[in-house]
C-alpha positions in Angstrom: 91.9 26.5 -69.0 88.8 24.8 -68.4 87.0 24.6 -65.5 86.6 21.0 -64.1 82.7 19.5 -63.2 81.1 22.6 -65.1 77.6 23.1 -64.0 75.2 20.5 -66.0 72.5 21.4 -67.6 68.9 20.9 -66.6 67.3 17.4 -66.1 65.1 16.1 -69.0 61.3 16.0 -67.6 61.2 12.0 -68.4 63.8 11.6 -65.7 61.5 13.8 -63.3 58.6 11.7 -64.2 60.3 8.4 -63.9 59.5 8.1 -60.0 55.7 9.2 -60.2 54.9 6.9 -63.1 56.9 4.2 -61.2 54.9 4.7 -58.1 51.5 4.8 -60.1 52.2 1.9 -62.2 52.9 -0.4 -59.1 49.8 1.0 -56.5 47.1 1.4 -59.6 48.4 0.2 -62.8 49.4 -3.0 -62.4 46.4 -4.4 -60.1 44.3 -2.9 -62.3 46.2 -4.7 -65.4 45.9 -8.1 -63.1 41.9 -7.5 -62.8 41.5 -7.5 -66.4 43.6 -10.1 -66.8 42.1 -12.1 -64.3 38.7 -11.3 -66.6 40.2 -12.4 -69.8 42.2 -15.5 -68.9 39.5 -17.2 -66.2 42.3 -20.2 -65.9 45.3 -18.5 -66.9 45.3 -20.0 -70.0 44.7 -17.9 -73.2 42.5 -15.5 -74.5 38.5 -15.8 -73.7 35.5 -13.5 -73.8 33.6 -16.4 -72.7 33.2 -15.4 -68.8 32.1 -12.1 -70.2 29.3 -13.8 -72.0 28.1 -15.4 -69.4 28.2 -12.9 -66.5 26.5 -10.0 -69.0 23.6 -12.2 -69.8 23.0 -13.0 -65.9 19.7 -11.2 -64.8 22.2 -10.2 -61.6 24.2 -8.3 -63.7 21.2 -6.5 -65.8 19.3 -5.4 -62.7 22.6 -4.2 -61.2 23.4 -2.2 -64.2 20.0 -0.6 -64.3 19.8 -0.3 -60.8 23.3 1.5 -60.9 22.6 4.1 -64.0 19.0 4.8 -62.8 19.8 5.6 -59.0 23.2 7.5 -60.1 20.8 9.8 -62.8 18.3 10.0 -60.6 20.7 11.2 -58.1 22.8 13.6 -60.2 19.6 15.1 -61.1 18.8 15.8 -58.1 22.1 17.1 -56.7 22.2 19.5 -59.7 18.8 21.2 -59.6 19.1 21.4 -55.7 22.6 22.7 -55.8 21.5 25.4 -58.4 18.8 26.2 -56.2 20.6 26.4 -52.7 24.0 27.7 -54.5 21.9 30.8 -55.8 19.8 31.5 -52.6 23.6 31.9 -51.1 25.3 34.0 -53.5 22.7 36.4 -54.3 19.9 36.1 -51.5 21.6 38.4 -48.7 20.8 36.8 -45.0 22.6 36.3 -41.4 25.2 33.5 -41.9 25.3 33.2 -45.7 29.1 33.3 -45.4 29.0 30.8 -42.9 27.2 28.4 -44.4 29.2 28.9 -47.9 32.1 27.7 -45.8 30.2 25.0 -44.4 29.9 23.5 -48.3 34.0 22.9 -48.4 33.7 21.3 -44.9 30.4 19.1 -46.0 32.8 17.9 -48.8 35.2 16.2 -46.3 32.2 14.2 -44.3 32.2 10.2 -45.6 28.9 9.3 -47.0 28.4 6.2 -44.7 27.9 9.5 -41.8 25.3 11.0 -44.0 23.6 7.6 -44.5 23.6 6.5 -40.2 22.7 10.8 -39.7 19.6 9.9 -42.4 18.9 7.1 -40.6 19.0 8.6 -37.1 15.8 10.8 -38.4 14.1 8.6 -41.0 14.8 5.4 -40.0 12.4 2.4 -38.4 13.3 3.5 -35.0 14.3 7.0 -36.4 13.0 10.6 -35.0 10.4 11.4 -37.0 8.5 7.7 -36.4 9.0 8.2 -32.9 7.5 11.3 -32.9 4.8 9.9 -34.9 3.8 7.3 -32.5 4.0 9.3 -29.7 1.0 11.8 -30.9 -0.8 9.5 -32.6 -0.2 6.0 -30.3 0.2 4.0 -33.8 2.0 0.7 -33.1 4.3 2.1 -36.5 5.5 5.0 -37.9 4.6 6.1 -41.1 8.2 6.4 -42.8 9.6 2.8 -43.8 11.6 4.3 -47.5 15.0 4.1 -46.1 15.4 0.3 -47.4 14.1 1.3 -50.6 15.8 2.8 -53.6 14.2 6.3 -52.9 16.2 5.8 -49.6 19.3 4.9 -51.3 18.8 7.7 -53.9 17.8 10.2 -51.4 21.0 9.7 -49.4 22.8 10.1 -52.2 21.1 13.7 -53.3 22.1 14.9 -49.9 25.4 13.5 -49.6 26.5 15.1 -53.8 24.9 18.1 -53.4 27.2 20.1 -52.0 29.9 19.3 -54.7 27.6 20.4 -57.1 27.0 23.7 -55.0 31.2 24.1 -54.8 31.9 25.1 -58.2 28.4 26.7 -58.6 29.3 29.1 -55.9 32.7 29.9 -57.6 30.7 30.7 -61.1 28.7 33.0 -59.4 31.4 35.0 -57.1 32.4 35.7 -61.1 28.9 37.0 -62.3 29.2 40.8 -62.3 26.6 42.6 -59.9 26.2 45.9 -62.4 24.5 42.9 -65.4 21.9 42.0 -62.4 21.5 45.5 -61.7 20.6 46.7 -65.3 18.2 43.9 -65.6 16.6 43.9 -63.0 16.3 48.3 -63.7 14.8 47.4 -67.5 11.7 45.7 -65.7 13.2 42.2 -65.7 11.6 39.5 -63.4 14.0 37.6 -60.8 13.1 33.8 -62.9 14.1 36.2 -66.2 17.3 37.8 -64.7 18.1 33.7 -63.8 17.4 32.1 -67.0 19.3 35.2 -69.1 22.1 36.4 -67.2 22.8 33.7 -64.7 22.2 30.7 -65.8 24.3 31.2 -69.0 27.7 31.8 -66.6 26.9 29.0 -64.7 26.3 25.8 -67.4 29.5 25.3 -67.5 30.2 24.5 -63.8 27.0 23.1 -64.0 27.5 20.8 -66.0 31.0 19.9 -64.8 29.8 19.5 -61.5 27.3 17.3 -63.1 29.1 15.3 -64.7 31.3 14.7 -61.6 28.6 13.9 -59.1 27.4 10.9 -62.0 30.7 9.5 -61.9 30.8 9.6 -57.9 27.2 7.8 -58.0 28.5 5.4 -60.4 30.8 3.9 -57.7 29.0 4.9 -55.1 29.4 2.0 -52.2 28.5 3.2 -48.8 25.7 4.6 -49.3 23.9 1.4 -50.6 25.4 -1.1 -48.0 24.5 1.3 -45.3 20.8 2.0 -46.2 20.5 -1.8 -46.3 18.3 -1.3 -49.7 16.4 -5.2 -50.1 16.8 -6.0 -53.7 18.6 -2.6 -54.7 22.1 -4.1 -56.3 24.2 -1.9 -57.8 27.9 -2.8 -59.6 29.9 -2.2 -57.1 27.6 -4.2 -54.4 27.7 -6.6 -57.4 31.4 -6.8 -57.7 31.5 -7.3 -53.3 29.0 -10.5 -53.7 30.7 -12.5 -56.4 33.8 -11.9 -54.5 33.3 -11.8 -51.2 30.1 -13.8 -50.8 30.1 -16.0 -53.9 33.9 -16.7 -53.9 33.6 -15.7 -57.8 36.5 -13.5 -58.9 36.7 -13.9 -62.3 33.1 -13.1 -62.3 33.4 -10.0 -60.0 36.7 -8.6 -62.5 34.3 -8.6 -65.3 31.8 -6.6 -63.3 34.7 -4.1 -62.1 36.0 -4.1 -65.5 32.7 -2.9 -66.8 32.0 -0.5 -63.8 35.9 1.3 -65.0 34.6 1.7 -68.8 31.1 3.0 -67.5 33.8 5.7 -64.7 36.5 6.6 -67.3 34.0 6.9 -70.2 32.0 9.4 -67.7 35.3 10.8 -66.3 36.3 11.8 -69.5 33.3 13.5 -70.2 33.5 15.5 -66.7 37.4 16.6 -67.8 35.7 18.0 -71.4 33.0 19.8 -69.8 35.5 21.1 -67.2 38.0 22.5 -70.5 35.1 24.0 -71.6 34.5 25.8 -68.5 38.5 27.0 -68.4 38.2 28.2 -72.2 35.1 30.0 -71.1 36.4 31.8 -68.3 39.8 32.8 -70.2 37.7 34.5 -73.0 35.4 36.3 -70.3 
């Protein structure tokens, strides 16, 4: 005879996935569905394009785009060719405290970037400790650093702040790199900028460019940084998007702005998870 309430058999994944789609849908999917709506339907009537029209040809909207794409390059740039730099000094450049400061990278990660901003403005500021300094041994009535409200300020503060998650995976490349490839270079006559360009450099593009492509994304949206510096005329989109909706009173037009700013992120975003792919592909082969 049969046993009764036989065991059952395993639960289909879409019923596992039911409550984490549910939760996402109602925190992030469906505001984000009403902020495009919002910049589609202006009066909740139909269909219309016609805010977008009129918010893209705004000179506001043009100088915040180019504002936002140049400071978040510039920036990325930056943070990538001073990670590199600081992120190989570390892992091959033995010195008191190198492990320490490694360590001090995943810790960096956790600071907001508003601290990094007030910490910047602390030293370079109007009132800051290098212009006090300055007027002390020379008796000028002003120091000479005034860049802080600029948009070398602004990108600046953001090269410091995204460094170190440029550094992160760097250092993680280059704890792979085998020490007996650096050796036999460096033993056939090969110069340290040689052994870099050939050997290292070549296990590291990868993360590289993840990283990269990560910190762009991150600059992209970056809003603390440019409220905090206080930056006079330096607007980016998601200053932009604060204005028109805050200030202005103007949500339609700050949804198109945000709706814009996501392409510009998830366009990038998917670019960062490609490079990152490529990165896991290359490490399974190695």
């Amino acid at each position: 005879m049969a046993e009764r309430g036989g065991a059952r058999g395993p639960v289909p994944a879409w019923v596992l996935a039911l409550p984490p789609v549910a939760v996402l849908g109602l925190v992030f999917l469906y505001p984000l569905a009403l902020v495009v709506r919002q910049s589609l339907s202006p009066d909740g009537g139909g269909f219309s394009l016609s805010v977008y029209g009129d918010v893209l040809a705004q000179t506001a909207f043009r100088d915040a785009l180019a504002n936002t794409v140049l400071i978040a390059v510039g920036a990325t740039l930056g943070a990538v060719v001073l990670g590199f730099a600081l992120a190989l000094v570390i892992a091959f450049v033995p010195f008191p405290g190198g492990k320490a400061l490694s360590r001090f990278v995943d810790v960096f990660l956790s600071f907001p970037s508003f601290l990094i901003t007030l910490a910047l403005l602390f030293v370079y500021g109007t009132a800051g400790m290098a212009n006090g300094l300055w007027t002390g041994a020379t008796g000028a009535a002003h120091g000479p650093f005034d860049f802080l409200h600029t948009p070398w300020g602004v990108l600046l503060a953001e090269v410091t702040y995204f460094t170190p998650f440029v550094m992160r995976p760097l250092l993680a490349a280059f704890s792979q790199v085998e020490t007996a490839q650096l050796e036999a270079a460096a033993s056939l006559g090969a110069s340290a900028p040689r052994i870099v360009r050939r050997v290292i450099l070549p296990e590291a593009l990868p993360s590289l460019a993840a990283g990269g492509s990560l910190v762009l994304v991150m600059c992209l949206n970056e809003f603390g940084i440019v409220l905090f510096t206080g930056a006079k005329g330096v607007t980016t989109l998601p200053t932009l998007v604060y204005g028109k909706a805050i200030l202005d009173g103007d949500y339609t037009g700050a949804c198109v702005v945000a709706v814009v700013n996501i392409a510009l992120s998830v366009a990038l975003y998917g670019l960062y998870r490609f490079l990152t792919s490529l990165n896991g592909v290359r490490r399974a082969r190695a």
